[in-house]
C-alpha positions in Angstrom: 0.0 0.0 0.0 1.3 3.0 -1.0 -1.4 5.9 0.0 -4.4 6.3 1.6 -6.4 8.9 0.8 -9.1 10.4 3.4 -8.9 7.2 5.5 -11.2 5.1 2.1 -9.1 5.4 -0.7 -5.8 2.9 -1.4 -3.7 4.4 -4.0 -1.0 1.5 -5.3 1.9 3.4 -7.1 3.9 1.5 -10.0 6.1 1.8 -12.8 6.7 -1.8 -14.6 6.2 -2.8 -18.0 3.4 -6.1 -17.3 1.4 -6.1 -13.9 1.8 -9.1 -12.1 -1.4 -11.1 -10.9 -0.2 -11.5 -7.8 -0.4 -7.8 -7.4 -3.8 -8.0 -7.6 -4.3 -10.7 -5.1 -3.1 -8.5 -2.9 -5.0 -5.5 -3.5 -8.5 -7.5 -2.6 -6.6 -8.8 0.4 -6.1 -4.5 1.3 -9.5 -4.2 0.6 -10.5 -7.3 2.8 -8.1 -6.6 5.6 -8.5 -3.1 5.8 -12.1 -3.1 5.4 -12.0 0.0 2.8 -14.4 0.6 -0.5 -12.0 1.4 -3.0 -8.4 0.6 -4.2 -6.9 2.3 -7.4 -3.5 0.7 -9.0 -1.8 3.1 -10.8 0.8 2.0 -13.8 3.1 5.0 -15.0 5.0 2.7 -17.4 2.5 3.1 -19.9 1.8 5.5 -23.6 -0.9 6.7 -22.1 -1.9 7.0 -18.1 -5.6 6.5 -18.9 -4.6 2.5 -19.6 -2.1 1.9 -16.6 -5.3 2.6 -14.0 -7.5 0.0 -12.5 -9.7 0.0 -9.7 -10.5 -2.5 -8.0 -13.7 -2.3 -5.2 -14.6 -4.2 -2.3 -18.2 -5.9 -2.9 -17.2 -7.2 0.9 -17.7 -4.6 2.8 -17.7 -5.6 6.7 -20.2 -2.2 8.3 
Protein backbone atom coordinates (compact mmCIF):
# COMPACT_ATOMS: atom_id res chain seq x y z
CA UNK A 1 0.00 0.00 0.00
CA UNK A 2 1.34 3.00 -1.02
CA UNK A 3 -1.37 5.91 -0.02
CA UNK A 4 -4.40 6.26 1.62
CA UNK A 5 -6.37 8.91 0.78
CA UNK A 6 -9.13 10.36 3.36
CA UNK A 7 -8.87 7.19 5.52
CA UNK A 8 -11.25 5.05 2.08
CA UNK A 9 -9.09 5.40 -0.72
CA UNK A 10 -5.81 2.87 -1.39
CA UNK A 11 -3.68 4.35 -4.01
CA UNK A 12 -0.96 1.48 -5.28
CA UNK A 13 1.95 3.37 -7.08
CA UNK A 14 3.90 1.49 -10.03
CA UNK A 15 6.13 1.79 -12.79
CA UNK A 16 6.70 -1.82 -14.59
CA UNK A 17 6.21 -2.81 -18.00
CA UNK A 18 3.44 -6.07 -17.30
CA UNK A 19 1.43 -6.09 -13.93
CA UNK A 20 1.81 -9.14 -12.11
CA UNK A 21 -1.38 -11.05 -10.93
CA UNK A 22 -0.23 -11.48 -7.85
CA UNK A 23 -0.41 -7.78 -7.38
CA UNK A 24 -3.78 -8.01 -7.64
CA UNK A 25 -4.31 -10.74 -5.10
CA UNK A 26 -3.11 -8.51 -2.86
CA UNK A 27 -4.97 -5.55 -3.53
CA UNK A 28 -8.51 -7.52 -2.59
CA UNK A 29 -6.57 -8.79 0.43
CA UNK A 30 -6.09 -4.54 1.33
CA UNK A 31 -9.48 -4.16 0.63
CA UNK A 32 -10.52 -7.34 2.82
CA UNK A 33 -8.08 -6.60 5.65
CA UNK A 34 -8.54 -3.06 5.75
CA UNK A 35 -12.15 -3.07 5.40
CA UNK A 36 -12.02 0.01 2.77
CA UNK A 37 -14.37 0.58 -0.47
CA UNK A 38 -11.96 1.40 -3.02
CA UNK A 39 -8.44 0.58 -4.20
CA UNK A 40 -6.86 2.34 -7.38
CA UNK A 41 -3.51 0.66 -9.04
CA UNK A 42 -1.78 3.09 -10.75
CA UNK A 43 0.78 2.00 -13.76
CA UNK A 44 3.13 5.04 -15.02
CA UNK A 45 4.99 2.66 -17.41
CA UNK A 46 2.54 3.15 -19.88
CA UNK A 47 1.81 5.47 -23.57
CA UNK A 48 -0.92 6.69 -22.10
CA UNK A 49 -1.94 6.96 -18.09
CA UNK A 50 -5.58 6.45 -18.88
CA UNK A 51 -4.63 2.47 -19.62
CA UNK A 52 -2.11 1.88 -16.64
CA UNK A 53 -5.32 2.64 -13.96
CA UNK A 54 -7.50 -0.05 -12.53
CA UNK A 55 -9.70 -0.04 -9.65
CA UNK A 56 -10.51 -2.46 -7.97
CA UNK A 57 -13.69 -2.26 -5.24
CA UNK A 58 -14.58 -4.16 -2.31
CA UNK A 59 -18.21 -5.92 -2.95
CA UNK A 60 -17.16 -7.23 0.89
CA UNK A 61 -17.68 -4.58 2.83
CA UNK A 62 -17.73 -5.61 6.70
CA UNK A 63 -20.21 -2.21 8.33
Amino acid sequence: MDLLVEDSIIIEVKAVELVNPVWEAQIISHLKLLNKDLEVLINFKVPLIKSGIRRFINTKKNY
